[in-house]
matplotlib code that plots the C-alpha trace (Angstrom):
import matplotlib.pyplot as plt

x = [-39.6, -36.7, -36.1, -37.1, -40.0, -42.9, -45.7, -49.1, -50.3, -48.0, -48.5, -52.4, -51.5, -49.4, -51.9, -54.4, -52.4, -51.8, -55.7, -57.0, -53.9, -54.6, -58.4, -57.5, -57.8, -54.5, -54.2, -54.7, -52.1, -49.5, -50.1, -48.6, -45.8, -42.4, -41.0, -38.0, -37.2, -35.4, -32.7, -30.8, -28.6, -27.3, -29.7, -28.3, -26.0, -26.4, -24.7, -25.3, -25.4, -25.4, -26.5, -27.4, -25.6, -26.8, -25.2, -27.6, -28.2, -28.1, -29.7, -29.1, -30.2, -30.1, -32.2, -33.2, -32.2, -31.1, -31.2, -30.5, -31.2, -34.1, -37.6, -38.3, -34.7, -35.6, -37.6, -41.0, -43.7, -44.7, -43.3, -40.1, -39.1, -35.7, -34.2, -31.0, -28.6, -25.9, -23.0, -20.2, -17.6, -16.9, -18.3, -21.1, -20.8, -22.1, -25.3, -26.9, -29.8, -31.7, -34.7, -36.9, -39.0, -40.3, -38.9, -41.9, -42.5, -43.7, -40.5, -38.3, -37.8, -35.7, -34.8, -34.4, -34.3, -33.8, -31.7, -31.9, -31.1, -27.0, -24.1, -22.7, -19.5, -19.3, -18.4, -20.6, -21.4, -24.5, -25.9, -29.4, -31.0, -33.5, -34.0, -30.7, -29.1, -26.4, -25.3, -21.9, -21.1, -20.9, -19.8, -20.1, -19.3, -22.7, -22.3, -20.9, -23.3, -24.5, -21.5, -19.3, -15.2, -13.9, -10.1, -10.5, -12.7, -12.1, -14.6, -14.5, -16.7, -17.1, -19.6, -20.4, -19.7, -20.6, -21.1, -20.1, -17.0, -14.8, -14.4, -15.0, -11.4, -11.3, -13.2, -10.6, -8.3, -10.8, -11.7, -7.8, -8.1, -10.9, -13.1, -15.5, -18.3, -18.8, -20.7, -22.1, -22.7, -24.9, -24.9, -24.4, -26.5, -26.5, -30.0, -28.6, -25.3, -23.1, -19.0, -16.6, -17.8, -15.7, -19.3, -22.9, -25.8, -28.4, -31.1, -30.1, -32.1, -33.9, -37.6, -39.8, -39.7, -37.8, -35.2, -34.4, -34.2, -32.3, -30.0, -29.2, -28.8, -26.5, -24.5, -24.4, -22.9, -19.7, -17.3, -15.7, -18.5, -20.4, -17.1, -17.1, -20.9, -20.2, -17.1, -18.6, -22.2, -22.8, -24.7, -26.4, -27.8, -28.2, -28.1, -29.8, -28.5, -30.4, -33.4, -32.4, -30.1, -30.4, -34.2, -35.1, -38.1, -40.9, -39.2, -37.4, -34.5, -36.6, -39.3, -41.3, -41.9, -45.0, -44.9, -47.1, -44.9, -41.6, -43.8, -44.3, -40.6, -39.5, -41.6, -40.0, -36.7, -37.0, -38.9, -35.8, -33.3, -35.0, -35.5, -31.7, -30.2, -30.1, -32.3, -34.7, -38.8, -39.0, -37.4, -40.1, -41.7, -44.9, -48.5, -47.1, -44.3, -41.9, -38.6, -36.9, -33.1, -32.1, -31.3, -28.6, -26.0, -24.4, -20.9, -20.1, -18.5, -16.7, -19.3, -22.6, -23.1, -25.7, -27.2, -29.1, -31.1, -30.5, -33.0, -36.5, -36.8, -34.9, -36.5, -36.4, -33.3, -32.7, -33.7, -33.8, -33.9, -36.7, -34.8, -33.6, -34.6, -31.7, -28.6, -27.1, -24.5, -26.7, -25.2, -24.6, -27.5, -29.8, -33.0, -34.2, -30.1, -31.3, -34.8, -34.4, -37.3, -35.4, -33.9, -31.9, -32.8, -36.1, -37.4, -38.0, -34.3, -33.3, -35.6, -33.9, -30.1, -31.1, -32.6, -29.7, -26.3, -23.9, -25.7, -24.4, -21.5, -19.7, -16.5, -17.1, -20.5, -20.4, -22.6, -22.8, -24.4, -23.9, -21.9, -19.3, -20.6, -17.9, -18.3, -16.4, -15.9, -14.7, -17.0, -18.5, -21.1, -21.1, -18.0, -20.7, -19.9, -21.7, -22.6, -23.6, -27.2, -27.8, -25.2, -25.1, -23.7, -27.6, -29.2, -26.8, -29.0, -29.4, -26.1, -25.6, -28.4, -26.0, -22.8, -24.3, -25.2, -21.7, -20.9, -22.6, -22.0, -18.9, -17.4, -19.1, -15.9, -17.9, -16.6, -18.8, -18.1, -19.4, -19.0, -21.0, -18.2, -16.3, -13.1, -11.2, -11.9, -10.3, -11.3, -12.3, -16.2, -16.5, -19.5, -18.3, -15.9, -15.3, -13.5, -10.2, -9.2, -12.4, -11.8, -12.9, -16.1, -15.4, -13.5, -14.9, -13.3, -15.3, -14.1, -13.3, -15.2, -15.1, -15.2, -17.7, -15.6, -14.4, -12.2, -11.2, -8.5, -6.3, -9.5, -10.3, -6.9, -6.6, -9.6, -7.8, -6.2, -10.0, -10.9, -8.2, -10.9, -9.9, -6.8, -6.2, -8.1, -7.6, -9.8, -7.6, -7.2, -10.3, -10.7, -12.3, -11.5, -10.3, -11.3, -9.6, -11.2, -9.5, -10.4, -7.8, -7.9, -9.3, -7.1, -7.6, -6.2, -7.3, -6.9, -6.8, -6.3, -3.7, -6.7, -10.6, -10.0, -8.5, -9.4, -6.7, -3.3, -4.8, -3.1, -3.9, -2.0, -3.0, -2.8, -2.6, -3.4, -4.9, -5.5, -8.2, -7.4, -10.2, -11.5, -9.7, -11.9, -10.2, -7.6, -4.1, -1.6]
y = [44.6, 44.9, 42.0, 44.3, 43.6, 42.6, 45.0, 44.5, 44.5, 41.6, 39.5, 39.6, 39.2, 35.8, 35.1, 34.7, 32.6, 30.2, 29.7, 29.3, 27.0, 25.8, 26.7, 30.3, 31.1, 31.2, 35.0, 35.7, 32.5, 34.5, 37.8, 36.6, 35.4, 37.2, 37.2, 39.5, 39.9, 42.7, 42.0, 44.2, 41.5, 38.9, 36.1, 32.9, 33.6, 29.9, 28.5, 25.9, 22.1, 19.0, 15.4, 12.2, 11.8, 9.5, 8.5, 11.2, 13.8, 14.8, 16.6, 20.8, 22.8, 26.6, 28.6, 32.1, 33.5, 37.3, 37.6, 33.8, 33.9, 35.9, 34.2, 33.2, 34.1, 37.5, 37.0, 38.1, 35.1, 34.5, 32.7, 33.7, 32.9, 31.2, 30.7, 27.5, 26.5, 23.3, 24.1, 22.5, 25.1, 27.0, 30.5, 29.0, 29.5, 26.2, 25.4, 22.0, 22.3, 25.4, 26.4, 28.1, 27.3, 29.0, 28.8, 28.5, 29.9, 27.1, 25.4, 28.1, 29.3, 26.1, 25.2, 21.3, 20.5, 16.9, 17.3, 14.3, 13.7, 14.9, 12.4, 9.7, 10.5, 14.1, 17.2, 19.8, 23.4, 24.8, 28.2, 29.8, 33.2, 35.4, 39.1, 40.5, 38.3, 35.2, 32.0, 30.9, 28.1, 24.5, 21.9, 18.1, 14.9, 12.5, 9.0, 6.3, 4.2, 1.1, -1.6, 0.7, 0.0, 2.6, 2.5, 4.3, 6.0, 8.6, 9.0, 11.3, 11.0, 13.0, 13.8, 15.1, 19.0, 20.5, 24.6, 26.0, 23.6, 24.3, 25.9, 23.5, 23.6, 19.6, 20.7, 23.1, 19.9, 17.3, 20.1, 19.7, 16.2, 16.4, 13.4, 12.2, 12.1, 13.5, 11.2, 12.2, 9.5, 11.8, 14.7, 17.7, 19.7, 19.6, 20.7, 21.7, 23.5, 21.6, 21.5, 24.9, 27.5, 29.7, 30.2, 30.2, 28.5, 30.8, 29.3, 27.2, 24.2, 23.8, 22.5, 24.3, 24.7, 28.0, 27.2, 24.2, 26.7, 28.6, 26.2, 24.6, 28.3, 29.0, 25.9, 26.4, 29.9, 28.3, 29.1, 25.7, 23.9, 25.9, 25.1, 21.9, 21.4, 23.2, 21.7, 17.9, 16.0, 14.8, 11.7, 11.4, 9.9, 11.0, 9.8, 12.0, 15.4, 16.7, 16.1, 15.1, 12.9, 9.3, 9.7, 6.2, 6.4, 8.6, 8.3, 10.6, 10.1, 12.0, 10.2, 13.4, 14.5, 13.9, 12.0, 13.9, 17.1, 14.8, 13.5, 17.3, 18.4, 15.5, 16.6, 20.0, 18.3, 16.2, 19.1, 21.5, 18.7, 18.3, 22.3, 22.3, 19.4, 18.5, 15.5, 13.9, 14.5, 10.6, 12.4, 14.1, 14.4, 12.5, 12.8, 10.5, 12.2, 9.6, 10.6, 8.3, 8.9, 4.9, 3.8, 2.6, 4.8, 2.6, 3.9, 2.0, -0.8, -0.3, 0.6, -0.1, 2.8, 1.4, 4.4, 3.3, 5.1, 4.1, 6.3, 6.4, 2.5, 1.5, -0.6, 1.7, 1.2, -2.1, -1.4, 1.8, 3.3, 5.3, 8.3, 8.3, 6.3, 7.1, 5.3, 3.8, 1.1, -2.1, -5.3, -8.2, -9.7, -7.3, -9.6, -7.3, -7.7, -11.3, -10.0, -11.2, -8.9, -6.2, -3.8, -0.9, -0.4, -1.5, -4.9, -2.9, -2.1, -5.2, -7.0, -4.8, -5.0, -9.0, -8.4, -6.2, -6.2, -7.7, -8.3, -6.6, -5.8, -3.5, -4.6, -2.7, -2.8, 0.4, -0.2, 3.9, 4.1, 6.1, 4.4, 1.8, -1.0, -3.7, -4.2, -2.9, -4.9, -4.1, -1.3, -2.6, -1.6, -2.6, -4.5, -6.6, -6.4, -4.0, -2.9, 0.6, 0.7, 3.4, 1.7, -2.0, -3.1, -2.2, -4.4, -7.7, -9.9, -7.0, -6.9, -10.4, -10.6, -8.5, -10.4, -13.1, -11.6, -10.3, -13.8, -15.5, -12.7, -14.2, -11.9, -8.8, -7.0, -5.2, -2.2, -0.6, 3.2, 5.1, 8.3, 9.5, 8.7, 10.9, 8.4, 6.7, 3.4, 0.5, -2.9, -6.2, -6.8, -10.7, -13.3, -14.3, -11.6, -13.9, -16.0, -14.3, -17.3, -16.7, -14.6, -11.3, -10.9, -7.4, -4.2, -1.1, 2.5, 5.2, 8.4, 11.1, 14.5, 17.2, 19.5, 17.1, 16.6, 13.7, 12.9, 9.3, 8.3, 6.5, 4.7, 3.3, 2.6, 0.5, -1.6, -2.5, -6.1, -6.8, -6.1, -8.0, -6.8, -3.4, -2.7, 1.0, 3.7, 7.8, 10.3, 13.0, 14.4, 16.1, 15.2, 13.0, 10.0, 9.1, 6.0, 5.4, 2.3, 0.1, -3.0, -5.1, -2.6, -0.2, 2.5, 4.5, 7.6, 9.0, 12.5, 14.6, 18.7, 20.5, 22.3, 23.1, 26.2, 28.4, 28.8, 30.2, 28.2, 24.9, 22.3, 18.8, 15.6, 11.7, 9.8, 6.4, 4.8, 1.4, -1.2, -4.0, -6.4, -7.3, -10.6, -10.8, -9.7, -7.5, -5.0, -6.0, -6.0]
z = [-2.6, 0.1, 2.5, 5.3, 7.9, 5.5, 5.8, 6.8, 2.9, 2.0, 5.3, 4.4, 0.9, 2.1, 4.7, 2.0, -0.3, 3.0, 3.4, 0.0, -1.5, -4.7, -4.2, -5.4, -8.9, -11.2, -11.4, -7.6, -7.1, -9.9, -8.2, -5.0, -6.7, -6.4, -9.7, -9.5, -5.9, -4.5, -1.5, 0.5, 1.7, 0.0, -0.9, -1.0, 2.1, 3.0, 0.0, -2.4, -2.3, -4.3, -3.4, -4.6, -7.1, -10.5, -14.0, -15.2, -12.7, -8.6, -6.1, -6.6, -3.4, -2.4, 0.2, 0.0, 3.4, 2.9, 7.1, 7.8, 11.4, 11.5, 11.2, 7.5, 6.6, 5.9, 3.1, 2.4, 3.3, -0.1, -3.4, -5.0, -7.9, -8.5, -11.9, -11.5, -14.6, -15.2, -17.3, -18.5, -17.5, -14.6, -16.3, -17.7, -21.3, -22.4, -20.6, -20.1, -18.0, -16.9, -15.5, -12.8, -9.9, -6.8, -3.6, -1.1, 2.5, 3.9, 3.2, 4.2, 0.5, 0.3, -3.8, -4.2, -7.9, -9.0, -12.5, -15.0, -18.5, -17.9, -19.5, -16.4, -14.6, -16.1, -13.9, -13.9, -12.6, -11.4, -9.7, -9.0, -9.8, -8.0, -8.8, -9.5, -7.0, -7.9, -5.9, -5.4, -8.1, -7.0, -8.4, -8.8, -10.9, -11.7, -10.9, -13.7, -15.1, -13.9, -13.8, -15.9, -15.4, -12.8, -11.9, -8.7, -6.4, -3.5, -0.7, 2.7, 5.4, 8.6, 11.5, 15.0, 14.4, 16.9, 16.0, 19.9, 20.3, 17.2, 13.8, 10.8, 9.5, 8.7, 5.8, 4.2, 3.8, 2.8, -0.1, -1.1, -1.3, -4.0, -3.2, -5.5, -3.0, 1.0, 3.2, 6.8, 9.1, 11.4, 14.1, 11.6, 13.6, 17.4, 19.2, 22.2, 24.0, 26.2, 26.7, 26.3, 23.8, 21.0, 19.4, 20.2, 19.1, 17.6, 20.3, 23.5, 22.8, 19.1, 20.4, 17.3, 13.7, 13.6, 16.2, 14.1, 11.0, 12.3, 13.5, 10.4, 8.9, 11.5, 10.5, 6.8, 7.5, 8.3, 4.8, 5.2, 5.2, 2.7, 0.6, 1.2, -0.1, -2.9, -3.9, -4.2, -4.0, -0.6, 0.7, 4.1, 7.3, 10.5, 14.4, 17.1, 17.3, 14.2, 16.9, 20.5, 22.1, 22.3, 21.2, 19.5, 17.1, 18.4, 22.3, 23.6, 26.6, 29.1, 30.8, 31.3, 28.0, 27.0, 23.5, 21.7, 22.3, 21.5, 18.2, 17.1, 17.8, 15.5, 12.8, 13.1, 13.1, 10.0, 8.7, 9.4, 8.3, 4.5, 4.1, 4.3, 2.5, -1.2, -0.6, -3.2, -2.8, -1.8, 1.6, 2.4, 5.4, 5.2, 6.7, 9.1, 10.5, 8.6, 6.0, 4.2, 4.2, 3.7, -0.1, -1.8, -4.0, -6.9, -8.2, -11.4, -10.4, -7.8, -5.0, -3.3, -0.7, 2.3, 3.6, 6.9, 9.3, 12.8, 14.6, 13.3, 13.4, 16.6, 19.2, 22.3, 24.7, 26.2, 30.6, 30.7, 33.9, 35.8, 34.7, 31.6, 28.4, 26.4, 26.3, 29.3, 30.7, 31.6, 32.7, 30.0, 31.7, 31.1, 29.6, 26.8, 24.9, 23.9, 22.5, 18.9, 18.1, 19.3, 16.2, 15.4, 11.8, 11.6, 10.4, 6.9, 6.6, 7.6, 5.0, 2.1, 3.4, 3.0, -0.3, -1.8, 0.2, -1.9, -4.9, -8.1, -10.1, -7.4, -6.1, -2.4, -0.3, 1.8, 4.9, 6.1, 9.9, 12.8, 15.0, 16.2, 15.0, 16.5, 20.6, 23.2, 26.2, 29.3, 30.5, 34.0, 36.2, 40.0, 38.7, 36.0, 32.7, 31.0, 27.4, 26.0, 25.3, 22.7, 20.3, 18.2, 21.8, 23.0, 19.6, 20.1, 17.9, 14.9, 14.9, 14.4, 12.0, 9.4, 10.6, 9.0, 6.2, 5.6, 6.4, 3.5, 0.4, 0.7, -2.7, -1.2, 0.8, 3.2, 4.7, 7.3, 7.9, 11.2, 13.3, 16.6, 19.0, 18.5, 18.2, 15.5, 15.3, 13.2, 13.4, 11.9, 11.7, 12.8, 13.2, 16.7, 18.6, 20.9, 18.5, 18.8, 15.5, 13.6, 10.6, 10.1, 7.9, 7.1, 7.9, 10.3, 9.9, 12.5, 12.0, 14.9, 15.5, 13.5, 16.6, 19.2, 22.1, 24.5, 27.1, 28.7, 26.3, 28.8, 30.4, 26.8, 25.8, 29.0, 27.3, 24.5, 25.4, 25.6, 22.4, 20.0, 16.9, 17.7, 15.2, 16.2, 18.4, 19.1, 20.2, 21.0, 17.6, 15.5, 11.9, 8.9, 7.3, 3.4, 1.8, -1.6, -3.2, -5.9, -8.0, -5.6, -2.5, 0.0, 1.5, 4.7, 5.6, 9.2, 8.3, 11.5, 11.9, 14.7, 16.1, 15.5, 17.6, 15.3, 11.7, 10.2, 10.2, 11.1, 8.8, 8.3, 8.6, 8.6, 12.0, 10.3, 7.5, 6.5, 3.7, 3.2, 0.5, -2.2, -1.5, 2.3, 4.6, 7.4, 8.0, 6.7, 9.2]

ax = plt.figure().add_subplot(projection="3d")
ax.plot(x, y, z, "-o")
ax.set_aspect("equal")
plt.show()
């Protein structure tokens, strides 16, 4: 079988299997199963992936998509077999794990196979099978074991890549720099076009199942990005671009849409965003339209990694306007900011973080979400003082309930990392910013864009004397950030690249670099 244009006997053949499901006796099920595919092009042109990383196993993910772009991926609507393996070296001579599965149509012949019983804080190599056709080989290192001595740890985190706007070169030197895990704080897709262009979207606006496919295909064609899945396990969470801007919950920015249309593009969205991510089955969409992408990551002990979702359980935004529900400058006095009912996480998440941050062995608590978490003053409207909406500035009383949290796990070191605007930001996470005495509760680290654009540097800069919490600021420079984490310290780098524009030739260098001190709360200055 050829990945061709099915023809008419195999689309009944797969229409059949569709409507009778598991009603259909074994040997009809087995006889629409592809056992030994034949593609002309290459199969697993997307890549691989890792994720989730445990002491005994992670997350290995491939998809079958011999024309990526095309509907299906160019492969015949019906179940393929898929044969994976683990090894301990790179050409697989001594095997730990292998197996096969099928990769099914109705989840875009995406592979997501949870392994287990591997040795903790051992690097490994995997690959997948189908027909005569062989993956790329990733790669990736399981966690430690619960509590277990670690001496140090290396994490990079990035987000907002915008496909049209810039090549994904930031990820040729965060693959140099070898990090023990990849976090994205959000926006690795965008829906929609907007700013200059050196490439094009596959579809203008994603609104339906296969434009968000092939999105995301599109996407994971990029080589530095495919090398830098396959070069380490990723974590995840998202903000609004994998579905639409400044949605919150099941309401989208534009009063006009009906929500029963916005309900059914979400689902498509999430749908899209699980096909093509190595994310556990406890991710999966469910009956409800829901996905779970919060939980917490453990790393031996020297981490607790907070993986929030700021999107599916928001409150909508605080006054919106008769125009636009999204986010928005409002003045201070705008009566929904002091709602204490009001959340951005949910009253769920916010229950667990209570529950669990800080508790344990781990020297670090990660908090990972989308945004700047800190304020900003100074932004004015009709010269009022104004706040951001669709940001912590637009959930005042959520983000105090976890200031005080940070507050009283007084031996917890809280870092909380971010992404969405595209700037750096560094600053010192307090209980009262208006406190310019009070000591910091934590330390904040947003990294930049990986291509996303903005302008207004000089306008923010200006802002600065109003904002003492803010330690250092840039968002001229496109990049990623390093965290290095120690039993007595936490070091930044700000890694930034010369340009996006260009793939070839664009080198890497850091734009600052900072230091939090175990047990001192802040950044060290």
């Amino acid at each position: 079988m050829s990945s061709s244009t099915p023809t008419r006997r195999q689309l009944l053949r797969a229409a059949m299997f569709t409507a009778a499901g598991a009603s259909m006796p074994v040997w009809v099920r087995a006889a629409a199963i592809e056992r030994n595919p034949n593609f002309l092009n290459d199969a697993f042109s997307l890549g691989v992936a890792s994720g989730d990383p445990t002491p005994d196993g992670a997350v290995i993910w491939t998809r079958l998509a011999p024309l990526p772009l095309a509907p299906g991926g160019g492969v015949d609507p019906v179940p393929m077999e898929v044969r994976w393996e683990v090894a301990e070296d790179y050409k697989f001579r001594k095997i730990l794990a292998s197996g096969k599965t099928l990769a099914r149509p109705e989840s875009a012949h995406a592979v997501h196979i949870e392994l287990r019983g591997l040795a903790p804080n051992r690097p490994v190599f995997y690959r997948f099978h189908s027909g005569a056709a062989t993956s790329p080989t990733g790669r990736f290192t399981t966690a430690p074991a619960f509590g277990s001595q670690l001496d140090r740890m290396r994490i990079a985190w990035a987000g907002c890549q915008h496909y049209e706007q810039g090549y994904f070169t930031a990820y040729q030197d965060m693959v140099e720099q070898q990090p023990d895990l990849i976090i994205h704080t959000g926006d690795y897709i965008y829906e929609s076009s907007w700013g200059p262009q050196i490439r094009r979207h596959a579809v203008p606006e994603a609104l339906t199942l296969e434009d968000y496919r092939a999105t995301h295909a599109l996407y994971k064609l990029d080589p530095d990005l495919q090398a830098a899945h396959a070069a380490a396990p990723w974590l995840y969470i998202w903000d609004d671009h994998e579905v639409d801007n400044d949605y919150a919950g099941d309401i989208s920015e534009k009063p006009d849409v009906d929500p029963k249309d916005f309900y059914q593009r979400r689902v498509a969205a999430y749908q899209a965003y699980f096909e093509n991510q190595p994310l556990r089955r406890r991710s999966r969409l469910t009956s409800t339209g829901e996905m779970k992408i919060w939980g917490l990551n453990s790393y031996g002990n020297m981490a607790n990694i907070f993986l929030t979702d700021g999107r599916q359980y928001r409150t909508p935004a605080a006054c919106p306007t008769e125009h636009d529900r999204g986010g928005n400058l409002v003045p201070e006095n705008c009566t929904d900011l002091t709602d204490k009912n009001r959340t951005y996480l949910g009253k769920t998440q916010e229950r667990w973080l209570g529950g669990v941050f800080g508790r344990g062995p781990a020297r670090w608590n990660l908090l990972v979400q989308p945004t700047l978490f800190s304020p900003f003053n100074g932004a004015k409207v009709d010269d009022e003082p104004a706040v951001w909406t669709d940001g912590w500035s637009g959930y005042p009383e959520s983000r105090q309930r976890l200031t005080n949290l940070f507050a009283q796990r007084k031996n917890a070191n809280p870092i909380v990392l971010g992404g969405d605007t595209h700037c750096y930001w560094v600053g010192d996470v307090k209980q009262d910013y208006g406190n310019e005495n009070q000591k910091p509760v934590g330390a904040e680290f947003v990294t930049t864009s990986t291509t996303s654009l903005r302008g207004g540097y000089d306008a923010i800069s200006s802002l600065l004397p109003q904002n003492p919490h803010i330690k250092h600021f840039d968002n001229r420079e496109h990049g990623y950030g390093l965290l290095d984490l120690y039993h007595d310290r936490a070091e930044v780098d700000l890694r930034v690249i010369d340009t996006p524009l260009n793939r070839a030739g664009s080198k890497a260098h850091s734009q600052a670099k900072f230091i939090v001190e175990a047990g001192k709360p802040g950044i060290v200055t």
